[in-house]
C-alpha positions, 0 to 999 in steps of 0.5 A: 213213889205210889200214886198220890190218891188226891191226884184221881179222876174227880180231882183230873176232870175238875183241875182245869179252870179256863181262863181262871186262876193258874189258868188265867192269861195274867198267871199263865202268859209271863209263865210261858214267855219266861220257859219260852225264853231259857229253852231257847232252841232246845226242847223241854221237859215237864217234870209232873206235867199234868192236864198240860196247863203249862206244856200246851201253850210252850208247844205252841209256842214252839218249844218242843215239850216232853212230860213225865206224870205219876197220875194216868188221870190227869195224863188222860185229860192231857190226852183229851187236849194234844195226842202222845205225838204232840207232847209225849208223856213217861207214866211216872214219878218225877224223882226217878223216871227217866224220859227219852232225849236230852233237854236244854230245859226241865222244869217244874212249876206250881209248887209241885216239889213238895208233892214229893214228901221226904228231902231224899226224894226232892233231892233225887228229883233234882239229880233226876233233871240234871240227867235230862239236861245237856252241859249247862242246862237249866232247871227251873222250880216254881215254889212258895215260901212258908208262910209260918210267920203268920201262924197264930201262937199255939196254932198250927194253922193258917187261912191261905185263901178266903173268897166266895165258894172257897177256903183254903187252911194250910195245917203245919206240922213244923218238926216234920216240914210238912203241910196238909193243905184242905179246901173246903168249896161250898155253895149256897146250900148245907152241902159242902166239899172238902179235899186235902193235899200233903207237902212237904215246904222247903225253904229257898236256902234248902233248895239251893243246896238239894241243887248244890248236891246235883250239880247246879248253881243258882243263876237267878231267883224272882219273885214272880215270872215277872222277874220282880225282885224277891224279897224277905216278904215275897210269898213265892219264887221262881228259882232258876238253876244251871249245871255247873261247868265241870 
C-alpha cells in the first residue's frame, strides 16, 4: 500500500479530540476494558495504531502493546504522547508489515479494515494478524454495517452525521463496495472545510469468511464492546476471531 494522503499532518495534528467522540470515556473505557480482558497476560498488537487513541491507555492498563502504522504523521503524534520504548511502532501497512514477537492478541478498531481498499488486501490483512498471534490467539475487528437500506432510491448517498459545525455524507459506490465518506465542518462565517476518506464496506458474512481463509472462527460478535447483542438493525459490530486448532 502507498500512503493514503487523508492520513497527513493536518489531519495527525487535528485527530485527537479529548475527551470527545471516539476519545470520550464512554466510547473509549468499554473499549479498553474489553482488549484488556481477551489479551489476558499476553502482549498486544495494534494493527493502524494511530495517535495511540486505543494503544495508550491498554498500556496503561498493563498490557504490553506493539503498533504498526502506514502514516509517520500520526506516529509522529503518537511520539509526542509515549516514546518508541513505551509502545514500539513498525512504519507500515497493516496487510503486510510484519512486527517483532508473538501476541496473544491483534486488534484492529475503528473501522480502519476498510482503509485497505481491495478484498485481497483485507484478506492479506488477516492472514497477517494470524502470523502474529500464538495458538489460539485472538483477532479482533471493530466494523460498521452498510447502511444501504437507508439510501435514498436513485441516490447513492446517505447523511451519516448532522450536528452543530459538522456534516458528514457517505457517497456509495455499490458494484465496487465502496465508499467515500466527506465531511464537511463549518463555523459561523462562509468559510468552510471539507475532507474525504475512501473505504471499502464489508459485510459481517464477507468478514467471517476472509477469516475463514486465514484460519480463524468466529467466537463471538457484539454490537458494541459492551457486549450488547447484535442484531439485523445493529449499526456496528465487534467481531471477535480465534485461531483455529490444527
Amino acid at each position: 500500500m502507498e500512503p493514503d494522503e487523508s492520513w497527513d499532518e493536518t489531519t495527525a495534528a487535528l485527530y485527537d479530540t479529548p475527551d470527545e467522540g471516539m476519545f470520550a470515556d464512554d466510547v473509549l473505557r468499554p473499549t479498553v476494558d474489553h482488549l484488556a480482558e481477551l489479551a489476558g497476560s499476553g502482549p498486544a498488537l495494534e494493527l493502524a495504531i494511530g495517535t495511540g487513541r486505543v494503544a495508550i491507555p491498554l498500556k496503561e492498563r498493563g498490557v504490553p502493546v506493539t503498533g504498526i502504522e502506514l502514516s509517520a504523521p500520526m506516529v509522529a503524534r503518537l511520539r509526542e504522547k509515549v516514546g518508541a520504548d513505551a509502545i514500539p511502532v513498525q512504519l507500515g501497512d497493516m496487510a503486510t508489515t510484519r512486527a517483532p514477537g508473538e501476541f496473544s492478541l491483534v486488534y484492529l478498531v475503528f473501522n480502519t479494515i476498510a482503509n485497505l481498499l481491495s478484498q485481497d488486501e483485507q484478506i492479506e490483512c488477516f492472514r497477517n494478524a494470524a502470523r502474529h498471534l500464538g495458538p489460539r490467539g485472538r483477532f479482533v475487528i471493530e466494523l460498521w454495517v452498510p447502511q444501504l437500506r437507508q439510501l435514498p432510491p436513485g441516490s447513492p448517498a446517505t447523511v451519516f452525521a448532522s450536528e452543530p459545525g459538522y456534516v458528514g455524507l457517505d457517497d456509495y459506490d455499490v458494484l465496487h463496495q465502496r465508499v467515500v465518506s466527506h465531511h464537511f465542518r463549518y463555523g459561523r462565517g462562509r468559510e468552510a472545510t471539507h475532507g474525504i476518506s475512501q473505504h471499502r464496506y464489508i459485510w459481517p458474512a464477507e468478514l467471517d469468511l476472509m477469516g475463514r481463509l486465514a484460519g480463524f472462527e468466529l467466537e463471538a460478535r457484539y454490537a458494541d464492546w459492551d457486549r450488547s447483542e447484535f442484531t439485523a438493525d445493529s449499526r456496528s459490530h465487534v467481531s471477535v476471531y480465534r485461531l483455529a486448532s490444527t
